[in-house]
N, C-alpha and C positions, 0 to 999 in steps of 0.2 A: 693415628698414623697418617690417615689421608690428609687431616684439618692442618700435622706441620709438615708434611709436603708441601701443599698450594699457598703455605704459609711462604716456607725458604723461597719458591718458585718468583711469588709476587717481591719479595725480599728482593732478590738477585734480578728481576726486571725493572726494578727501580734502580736499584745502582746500578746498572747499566744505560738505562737513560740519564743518568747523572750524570755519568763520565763523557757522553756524548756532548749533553749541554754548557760541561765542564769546558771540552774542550773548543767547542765550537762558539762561545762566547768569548775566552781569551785570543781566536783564531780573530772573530769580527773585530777585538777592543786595538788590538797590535796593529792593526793590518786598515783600520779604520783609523789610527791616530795618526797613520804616515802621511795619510791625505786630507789631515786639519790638526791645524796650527792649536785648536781647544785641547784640553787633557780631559775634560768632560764629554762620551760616547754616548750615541742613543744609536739604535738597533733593533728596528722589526721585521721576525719574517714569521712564516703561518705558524712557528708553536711558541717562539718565545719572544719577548723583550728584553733586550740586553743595553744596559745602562751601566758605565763605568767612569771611574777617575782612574788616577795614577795607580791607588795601592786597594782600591775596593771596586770590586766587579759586582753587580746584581743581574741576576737572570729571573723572571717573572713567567710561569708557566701559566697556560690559560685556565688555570683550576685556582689561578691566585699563589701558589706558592712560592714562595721566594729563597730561592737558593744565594748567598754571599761564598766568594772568593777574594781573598787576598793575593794580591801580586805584589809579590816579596822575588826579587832580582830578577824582573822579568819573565817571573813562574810564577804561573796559578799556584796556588793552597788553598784548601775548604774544609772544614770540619763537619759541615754543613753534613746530617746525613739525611740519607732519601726515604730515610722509613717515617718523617713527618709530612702528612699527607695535608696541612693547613696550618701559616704561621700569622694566619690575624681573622678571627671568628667570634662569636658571640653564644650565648645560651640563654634562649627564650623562652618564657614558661617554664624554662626546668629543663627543656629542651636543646640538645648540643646543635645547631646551624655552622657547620663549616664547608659545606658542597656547593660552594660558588665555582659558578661560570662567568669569565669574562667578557665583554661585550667588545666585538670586537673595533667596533667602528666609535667606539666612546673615548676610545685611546686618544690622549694628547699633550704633545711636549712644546713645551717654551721656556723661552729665558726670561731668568726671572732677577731680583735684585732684592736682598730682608735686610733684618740687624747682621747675620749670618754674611753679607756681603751678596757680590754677584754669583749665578749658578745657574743652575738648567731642573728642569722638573720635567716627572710625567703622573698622568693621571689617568686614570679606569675606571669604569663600571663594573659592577657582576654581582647576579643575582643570586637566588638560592629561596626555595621554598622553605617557609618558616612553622611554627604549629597552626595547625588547623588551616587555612586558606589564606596565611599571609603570604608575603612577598615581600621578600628581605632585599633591599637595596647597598651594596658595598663598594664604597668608591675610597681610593685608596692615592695617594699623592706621597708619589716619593723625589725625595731632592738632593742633590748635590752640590757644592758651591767649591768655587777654586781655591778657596784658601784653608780647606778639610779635604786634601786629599785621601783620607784613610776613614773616612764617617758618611754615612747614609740619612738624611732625616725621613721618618716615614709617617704618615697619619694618617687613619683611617677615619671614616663618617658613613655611618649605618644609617636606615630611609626604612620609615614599613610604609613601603608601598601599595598596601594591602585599601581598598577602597571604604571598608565595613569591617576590620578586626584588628582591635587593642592586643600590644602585647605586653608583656612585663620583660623588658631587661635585666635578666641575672646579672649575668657576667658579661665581660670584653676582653677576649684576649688578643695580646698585639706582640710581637715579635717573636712567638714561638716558636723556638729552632731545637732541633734533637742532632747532638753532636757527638760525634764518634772518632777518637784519637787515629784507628786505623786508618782510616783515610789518608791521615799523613804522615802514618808510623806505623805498617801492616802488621810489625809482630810486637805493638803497644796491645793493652786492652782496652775498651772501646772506650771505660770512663777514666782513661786515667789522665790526669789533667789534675792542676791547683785552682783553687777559684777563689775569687773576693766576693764578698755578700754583703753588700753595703748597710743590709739592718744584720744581717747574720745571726750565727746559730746559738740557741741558749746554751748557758754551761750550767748555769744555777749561781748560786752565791748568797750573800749576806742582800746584797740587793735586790736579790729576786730577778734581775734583770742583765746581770753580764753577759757579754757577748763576744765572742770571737770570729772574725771577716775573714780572716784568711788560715785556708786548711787546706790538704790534699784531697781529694774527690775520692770518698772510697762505694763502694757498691748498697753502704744500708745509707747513703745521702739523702736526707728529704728535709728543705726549708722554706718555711714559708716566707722569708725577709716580709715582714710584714710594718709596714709604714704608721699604722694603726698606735701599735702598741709601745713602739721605742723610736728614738733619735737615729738618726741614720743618712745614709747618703740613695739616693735611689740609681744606684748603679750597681750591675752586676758583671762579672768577668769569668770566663773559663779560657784557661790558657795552657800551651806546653810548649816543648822549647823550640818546636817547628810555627807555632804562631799561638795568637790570643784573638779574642773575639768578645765581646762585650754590649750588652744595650745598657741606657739608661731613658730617666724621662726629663726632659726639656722645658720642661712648662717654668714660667715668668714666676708661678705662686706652688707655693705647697700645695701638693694633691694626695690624695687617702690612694693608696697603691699596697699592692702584693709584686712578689718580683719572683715567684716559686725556682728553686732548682733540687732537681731531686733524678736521681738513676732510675732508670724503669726498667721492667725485666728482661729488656734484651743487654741490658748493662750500659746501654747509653746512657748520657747526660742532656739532661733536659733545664733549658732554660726561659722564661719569659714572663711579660710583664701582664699583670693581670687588676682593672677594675671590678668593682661589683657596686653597680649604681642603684640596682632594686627601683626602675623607674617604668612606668607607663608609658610606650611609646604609642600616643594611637594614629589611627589612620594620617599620613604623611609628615607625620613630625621625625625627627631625626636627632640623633647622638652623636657629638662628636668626641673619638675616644682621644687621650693621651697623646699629648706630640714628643716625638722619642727617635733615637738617635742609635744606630750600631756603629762599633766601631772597632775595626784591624787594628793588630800591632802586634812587634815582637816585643821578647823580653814580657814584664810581668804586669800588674796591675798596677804601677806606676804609671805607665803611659796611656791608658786609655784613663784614669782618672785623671791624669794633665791635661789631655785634651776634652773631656768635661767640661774641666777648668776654665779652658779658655771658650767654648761653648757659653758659659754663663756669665764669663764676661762681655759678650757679646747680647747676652740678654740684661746686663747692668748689674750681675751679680758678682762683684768683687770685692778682693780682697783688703782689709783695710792695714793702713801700717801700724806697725809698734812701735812706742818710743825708745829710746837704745836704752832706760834705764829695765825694761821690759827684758831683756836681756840678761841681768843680771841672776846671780844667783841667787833665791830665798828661801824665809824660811817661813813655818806654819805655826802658829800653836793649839793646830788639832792634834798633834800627838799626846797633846793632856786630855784630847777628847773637850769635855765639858766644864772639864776642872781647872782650867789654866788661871790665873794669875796675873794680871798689868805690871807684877816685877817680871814676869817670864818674857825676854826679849833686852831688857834692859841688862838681867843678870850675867848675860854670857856676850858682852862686846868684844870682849876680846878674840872670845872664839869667831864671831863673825868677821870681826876685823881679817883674822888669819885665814877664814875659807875663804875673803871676799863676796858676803852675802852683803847686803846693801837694801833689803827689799823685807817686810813683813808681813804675812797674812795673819789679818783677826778673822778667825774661823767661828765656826755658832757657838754660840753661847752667849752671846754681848747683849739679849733680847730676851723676853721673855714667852712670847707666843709666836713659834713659824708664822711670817706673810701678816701680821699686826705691825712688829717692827719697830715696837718700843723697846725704851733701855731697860733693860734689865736691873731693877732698884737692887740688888742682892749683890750683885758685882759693881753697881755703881749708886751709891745709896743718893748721891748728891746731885745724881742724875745726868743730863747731856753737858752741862760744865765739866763732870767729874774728865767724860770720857773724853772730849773736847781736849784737858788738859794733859789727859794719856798720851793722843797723840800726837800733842805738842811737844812732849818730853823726848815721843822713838821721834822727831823730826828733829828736834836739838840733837841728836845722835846722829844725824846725818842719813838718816833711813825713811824710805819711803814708806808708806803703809796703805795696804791694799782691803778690802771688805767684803766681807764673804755675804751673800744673801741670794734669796731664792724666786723671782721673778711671778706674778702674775700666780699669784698664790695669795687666797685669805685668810688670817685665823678671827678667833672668835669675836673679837673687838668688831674688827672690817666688819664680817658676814653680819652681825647685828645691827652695825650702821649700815650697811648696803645691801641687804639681801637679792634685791635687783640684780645685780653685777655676776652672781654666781651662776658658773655650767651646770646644768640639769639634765641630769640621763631621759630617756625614755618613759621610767618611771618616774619621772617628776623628783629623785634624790641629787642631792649636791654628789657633786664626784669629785674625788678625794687623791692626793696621790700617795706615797709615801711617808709625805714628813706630818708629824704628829698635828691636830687637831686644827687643820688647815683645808679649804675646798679651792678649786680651781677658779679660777675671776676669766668671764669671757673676754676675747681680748678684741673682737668687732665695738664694744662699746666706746665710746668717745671719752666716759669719764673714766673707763680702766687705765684708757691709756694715757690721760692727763693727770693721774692716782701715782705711775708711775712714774711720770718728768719729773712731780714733785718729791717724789719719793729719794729719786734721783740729783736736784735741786741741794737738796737739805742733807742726804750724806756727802755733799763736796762741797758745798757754799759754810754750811754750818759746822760739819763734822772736819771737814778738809782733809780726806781721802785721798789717794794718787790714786787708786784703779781697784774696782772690782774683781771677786771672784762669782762668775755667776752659776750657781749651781742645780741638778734639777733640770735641768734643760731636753727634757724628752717631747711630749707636746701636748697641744690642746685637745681634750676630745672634742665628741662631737657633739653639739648642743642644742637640746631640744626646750628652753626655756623659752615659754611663750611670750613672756615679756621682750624677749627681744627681736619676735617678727624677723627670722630669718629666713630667707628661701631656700636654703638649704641647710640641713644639720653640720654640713661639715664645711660650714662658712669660720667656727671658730677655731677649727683644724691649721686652714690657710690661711688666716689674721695671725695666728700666734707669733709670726715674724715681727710684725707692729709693734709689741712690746719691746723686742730688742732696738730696733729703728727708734723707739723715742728715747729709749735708755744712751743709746750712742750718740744722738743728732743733741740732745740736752746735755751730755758730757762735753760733746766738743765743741758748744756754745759757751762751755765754762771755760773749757781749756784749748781755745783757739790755736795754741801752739802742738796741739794735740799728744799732750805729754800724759796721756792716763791709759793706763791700761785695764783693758777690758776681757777675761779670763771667762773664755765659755764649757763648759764641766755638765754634760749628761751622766752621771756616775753610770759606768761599766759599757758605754756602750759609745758609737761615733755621734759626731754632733753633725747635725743638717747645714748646708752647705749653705740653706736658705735663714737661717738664723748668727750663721758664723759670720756672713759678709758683716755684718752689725757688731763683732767683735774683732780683735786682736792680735790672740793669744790662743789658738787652740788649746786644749788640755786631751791628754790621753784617756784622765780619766777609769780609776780603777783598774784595770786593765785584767781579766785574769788568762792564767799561764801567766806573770807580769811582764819577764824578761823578754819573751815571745813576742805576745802581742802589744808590748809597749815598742817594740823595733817597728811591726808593721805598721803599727799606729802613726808614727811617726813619718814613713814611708807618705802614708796616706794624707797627712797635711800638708805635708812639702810638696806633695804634688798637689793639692788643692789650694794651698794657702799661696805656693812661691817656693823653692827650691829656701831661700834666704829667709824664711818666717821663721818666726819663734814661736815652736810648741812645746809647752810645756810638759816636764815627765812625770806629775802629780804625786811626788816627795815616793816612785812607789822604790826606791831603794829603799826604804824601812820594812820593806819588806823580805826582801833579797838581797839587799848588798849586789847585784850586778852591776855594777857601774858602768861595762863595758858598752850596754843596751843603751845608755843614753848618752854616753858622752862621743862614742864612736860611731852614731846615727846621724849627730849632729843635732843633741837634744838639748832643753833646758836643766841644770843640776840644780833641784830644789832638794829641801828637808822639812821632815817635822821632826826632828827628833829630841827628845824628852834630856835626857844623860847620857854621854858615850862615856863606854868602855876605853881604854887604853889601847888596845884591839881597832875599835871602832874608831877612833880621832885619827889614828895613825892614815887609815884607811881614809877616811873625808879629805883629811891635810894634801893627802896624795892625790884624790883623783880630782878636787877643786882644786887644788893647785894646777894639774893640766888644764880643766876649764878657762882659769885666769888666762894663761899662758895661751892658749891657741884661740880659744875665742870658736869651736865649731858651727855653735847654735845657729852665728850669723854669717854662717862660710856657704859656699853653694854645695846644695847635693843636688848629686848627678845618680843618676840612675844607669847605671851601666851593667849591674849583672841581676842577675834572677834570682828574686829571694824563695823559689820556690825549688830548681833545679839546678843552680850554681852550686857547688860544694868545693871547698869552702864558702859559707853564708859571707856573704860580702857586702862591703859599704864603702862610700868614696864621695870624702867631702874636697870640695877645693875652695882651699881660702888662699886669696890672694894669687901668687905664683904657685904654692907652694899645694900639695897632695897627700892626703888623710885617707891610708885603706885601711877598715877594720875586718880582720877577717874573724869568722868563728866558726867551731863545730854547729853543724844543721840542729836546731833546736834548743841547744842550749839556754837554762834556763835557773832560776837560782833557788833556793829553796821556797815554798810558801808556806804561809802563814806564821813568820818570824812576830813574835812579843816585842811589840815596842812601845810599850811604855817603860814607865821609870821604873818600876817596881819588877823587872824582867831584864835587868842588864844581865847579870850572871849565865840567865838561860838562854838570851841572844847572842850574849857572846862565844855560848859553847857551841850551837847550830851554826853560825856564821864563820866558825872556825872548822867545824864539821864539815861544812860545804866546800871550802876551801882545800880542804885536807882531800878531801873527794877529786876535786879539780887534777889536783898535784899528782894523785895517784892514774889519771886518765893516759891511754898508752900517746905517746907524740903520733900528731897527724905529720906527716910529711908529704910534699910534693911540688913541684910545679905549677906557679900560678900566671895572670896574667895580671899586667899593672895598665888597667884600660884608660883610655881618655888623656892620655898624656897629649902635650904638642908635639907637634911632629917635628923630626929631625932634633930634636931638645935633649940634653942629655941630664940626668936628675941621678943624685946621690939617696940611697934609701937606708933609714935610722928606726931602730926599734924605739919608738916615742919613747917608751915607756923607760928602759936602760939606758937610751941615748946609742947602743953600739949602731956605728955603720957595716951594715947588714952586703951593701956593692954598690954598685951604679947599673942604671939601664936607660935606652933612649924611647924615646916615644915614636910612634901614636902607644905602642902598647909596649911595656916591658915587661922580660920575663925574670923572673925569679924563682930560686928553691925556696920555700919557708919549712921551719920545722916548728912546732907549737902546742898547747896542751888544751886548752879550752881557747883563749883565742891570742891576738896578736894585730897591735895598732900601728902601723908602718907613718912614718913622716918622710914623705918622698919629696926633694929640696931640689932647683934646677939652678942648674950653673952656669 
């Protein structure tokens, strides 16, 4: 009883010097911007340091803790709660060190100039006794620049100051915030928020590895987004519809990262970035943790991954383009799996000709051992002539053809000739991923990556390929092979980009008009942001829930790749039949499919036939509503003059695990007519919407794409509308 008394008491004395702080740093940022012409504030008096821009306020208490506010129309917001007593610390010996005190005369601000552009900075000391007789040094640099008004870069660098005592570095953790919805919704509950997870949460699956980024925050939350183990983006978001808040990490190279979020028993939401270096710090040597960035924003996790975006292009990490034939529609012949055919592609021109597919993927099977990468005698007895003339013949047809393979990977032939090249665990074993009787090739060595120019070389110069699909793209471990003299294990972690760099820089020395495309495919899970700039084409990628997390997915490349990229929707309508997920997102309409039903043609004719006709994939998305709190689920592409809303029921999603192969039309057809029939029977949503982002003073005619009826007119910035709808409803809004 007494233990949650002094418990609430300390509780409620922190949030109340929160609200103090709160208010008396947005009092200093207002009232200090009338009397300079900068939108960048610095601000010391005896307890706090208040540093602000336009839309991001920081206040730095002398225990180190760092509170964030957003100023969204000239009003503070913070979700920021006061029960995190240290949001950048470390654990020594096993030992937690987060009771730093700040020094107060160490403090110091200057202008500064990076890739980031011009800005202002300040920097700190503050100590903290460490195990046994150390003395923990923590200086901390945080920055702002004019042209991120809504983002913080912060980095810390740890010191054992200790004269006579080694430690061991555990952990580092850096941007630790504990977030609480009440603050700016008193009668929300404290976790209720949406979040993106940019390694995100397992689901399970056939890959062992599926994942889904975007969920509601419910109270049994706990992830580790572990960078280690899967593809991912290293950015985290928790958001609701009074504001969002987000860190990520900044760094030029891949780094081994944890990003934890997880509710704690007071039901807040806990977020932040976490190393584990396992190093020997002795007497005055130092660590420098992660460089890493928060960042405000309304609306959802679109916008603080765009502004990433443009964060890494500023570190030279961008986006590359697609050629417009990259665009088009295609098809796979993985839906025979392993069993396809060199007639399969040829046999159904017609049908292509009528969806307008233009595009081929040879998917595996053309080989005979994963990561060897020879022809496969059984399907090509006559060997690389045979295949050579294969697709010479889909070329006479007027179709491009594209090649599936799996990067930096060796099977039996390689590893026999190269044993050298191969990553080695701890125990000295080859580490293995998935695909059968294949080890991982380290990608620091000079002749892996010249293994793969050539590799590269010979299926476009010899094979003559239009573009990759590259698949498998999760990442390097960590490699402790002594042959290759690393000084650190997780040097071939960060190399693993290298691979894709030669694969791309050797493609577009062949095809200087830059007409190939380059397809990057982590099955089930996002691809790194720092391997994608080296491709094209994002791929969603297995996707499960498909219809769901193929929308967000999508969300999440047009904000990283370019509103106007072409991501691909990795054929996953053979699964679902939702069409609406990818054509109404602004996605690419690809297939594998084996034999359609009558049922099923009817249905491709229809929604490739929109594809041809409107072209979305390459129209801009615009992020205008909240794919997490908007209801109706909304999307809004704009191509040309002209305006594409897709609205739909929240969650909607189509069946899974539909049979698609040949031998399963009957019983595909009865489920996908089942699902349908389910749709139809759904009660009408009715209501009142908004048509955002229009021009203003414009007046626009609005047409159900799909019937063609004209539905009224409305003018912009925003038009209102009644819709009435069952599952969902595609508007073509036309301006006069």
């Amino acid at each position: 009883m007494f233990t949650e008394y002094y418990r609430f008491k300390n509780h409620i004395f922190r949030f109340l010097c929160f609200v103090v702080i709160s208010l008396t740093a947005v009092t200093v940022f207002f009232c200090s911007n009338r009397q300079n012409n900068s939108t960048i504030i610095f601000k010391k008096d005896d307890d706090s340091i208040y540093f602000a821009h336009r839309h991001i306020a920081l206040k730095v208490l002398p225990s180190t803790q760092i509170f964030v506010d957003y100023i969204k129309d000239a009003k503070p917001l913070s979700i920021c709660s006061p029960l995190n007593p240290a949001t950048h610390y470390v654990v020594l010996d096993e030992q937690i060190v987060k009771d730093f005190s700040m020094i107060p005369e160490s403090l110091k601000h200057e202008f500064i100039e990076s890739e980031f552009g011009k800005g202002q900075q300040i920097s700190f000391l503050s100590m903290a006794a460490g195990p046994g007789n150390s003395q923990i040094e923590k200086k901390i640099y945080i920055s702002l620049f004019e042209r991120y008004p809504d983002a913080a870069f912060v980095r810390t660098v740890y010191k054992n100051k200790s004269s006579d005592t080694p430690v061991t570095l555990n952990r580092v953790y850096s941007n630790m915030f504990t977030l609480d919805r009440r603050l700016v919704r008193k009668e929300s509950q404290s976790f209720d928020f949406w979040t993106f997870m940019g390694y995100g949460k397992i689901l399970g699956g056939g890959h062992n590895n599926l994942r889904v980024n975007v969920l509601p925050v419910d109270k049994g939350l706990n992830v580790e987004n572990d960078s280690e183990t899967i593809s991912g983006i290293p950015l985290v978001d928790i958001w609701s519809p009074e504001m969002g808040m987000a860190i990520a990490s900044v760094e030029k190279r891949a780094r081994i990262l944890k990003m934890p979020v997880y509710v704690d028993s007071d039901k807040n939401v806990n977020m932040g970035l976490l190393e584990e270096p396992e190093i020997k710090l002795r007497p005055g040597e130092e660590y420098s943790a992660l460089k890493t960035a928060v960042f405000v924003h309304s609306l959802d996790y679109y916008n603080p991954v765009k502004r990433y975006s443009d964060v890494l292009a500023d570190l030279g990490i961008t986006a590359k383009p697609c050629p417009q034939f990259g665009y088009e529609p295609f098809w796979c012949n993985w839906g025979y799996r392993k069993d396809w055919k060199t007639s399969h592609g040829l046999d159904r021109l017609d049908e292509f000709k009528e969806f307008g597919i233009k595009a081929i993927t040879i998917d595996d099977g053309w080989f005979d051992y994963y990561g060897d990468w020879s022809i496969s005698r059984s399907r090509f007895p006559k060997g690389e002539s045979q295949l050579k003339a294969w697709i010479d013949s889909l070329h006479s047809q007027g179709l491009k053809v594209i090649f599936w393979w799996v990067p930096c990977i060796g099977g039996p032939e390689t590893v026999a000739k190269h044993p050298d090249w191969v990553i080695l665990d701890k125990n000295g074993n080859k580490t293995s991923i998935h695909w059968k009787d294949s080890h991982m090739l380290c990608p620091t060595l000079p002749e892996v990556i010249r293994h793969h120019k050539e590799l590269t070389r010979k299926f476009i110069q010899d094979y003559g390929f239009d573009g990759f699909k590259l698949d498998g793209i999760y990442i390097a471990p960590r490699c402790y092979n002594p042959a290759h003299h690393h000084q650190s294990s997780d040097e071939s972690y960060t190399a693993y980009e290298d691979v894709f760099k030669a694969i791309y820089e050797t493609a577009m020395q062949l095809k200087p008009d830059g007409d190939f495309v380059l397809g990057m495919c982590p099955c089930g899970a996002l691809c790194s942001p720092y391997f994608l700039q080296w491709g094209n084409k994002p791929v969603v990628a297995d996707p499960p829930q498909m219809a769901v997390t193929t929308r967000h997915r999508f969300k999440v490349y047009k904000a990283l790749f370019g509103p106007t990229s072409c991501v691909d929707n990795d054929f996953h309508e053979r699964y679902n039949e939702y069409f609406p997920s990818e054509f109404g997102v602004g996605g690419l309409m690809t297939t594998k499919y084996t034999t359609l039903s009558g049922y099923e043609y009817e249905q491709f004719k229809r929604w490739f036939g929109y594809y041809r006709k409107y072209r979305l994939s390459s129209g801009e998305y615009l992020n205008l509503y909240d794919a997490g709190y908007d209801v109706p689920e909304t999307y809004v592409i704009k191509k040309d003059k002209d305006y594409f809303y897709t609205f739909l029921r929240p969650g909607i999603n189509g069946p899974e695990n539909v049979p698609w192969d040949e031998n399963h039309v009957e019983k595909r057809e009865t489920m996908l007519k089942s699902f349908s029939e389910q749709l139809q029977k759904l009660p009408e949503w009715q209501g009142n919407v908004e048509l955002r982002g229009l021009e203003k003073n414009t007046t626009y005619t609005v047409y159900n794409l799909e019937s063609e009826e004209k539905l009224g007119q409305v003018k912009g910035p925003v038009g209102k509308l009644t819709i009435t709808f069952k599952d969902h409803l595609i508007l073509r809004v036309v301006s006069q």
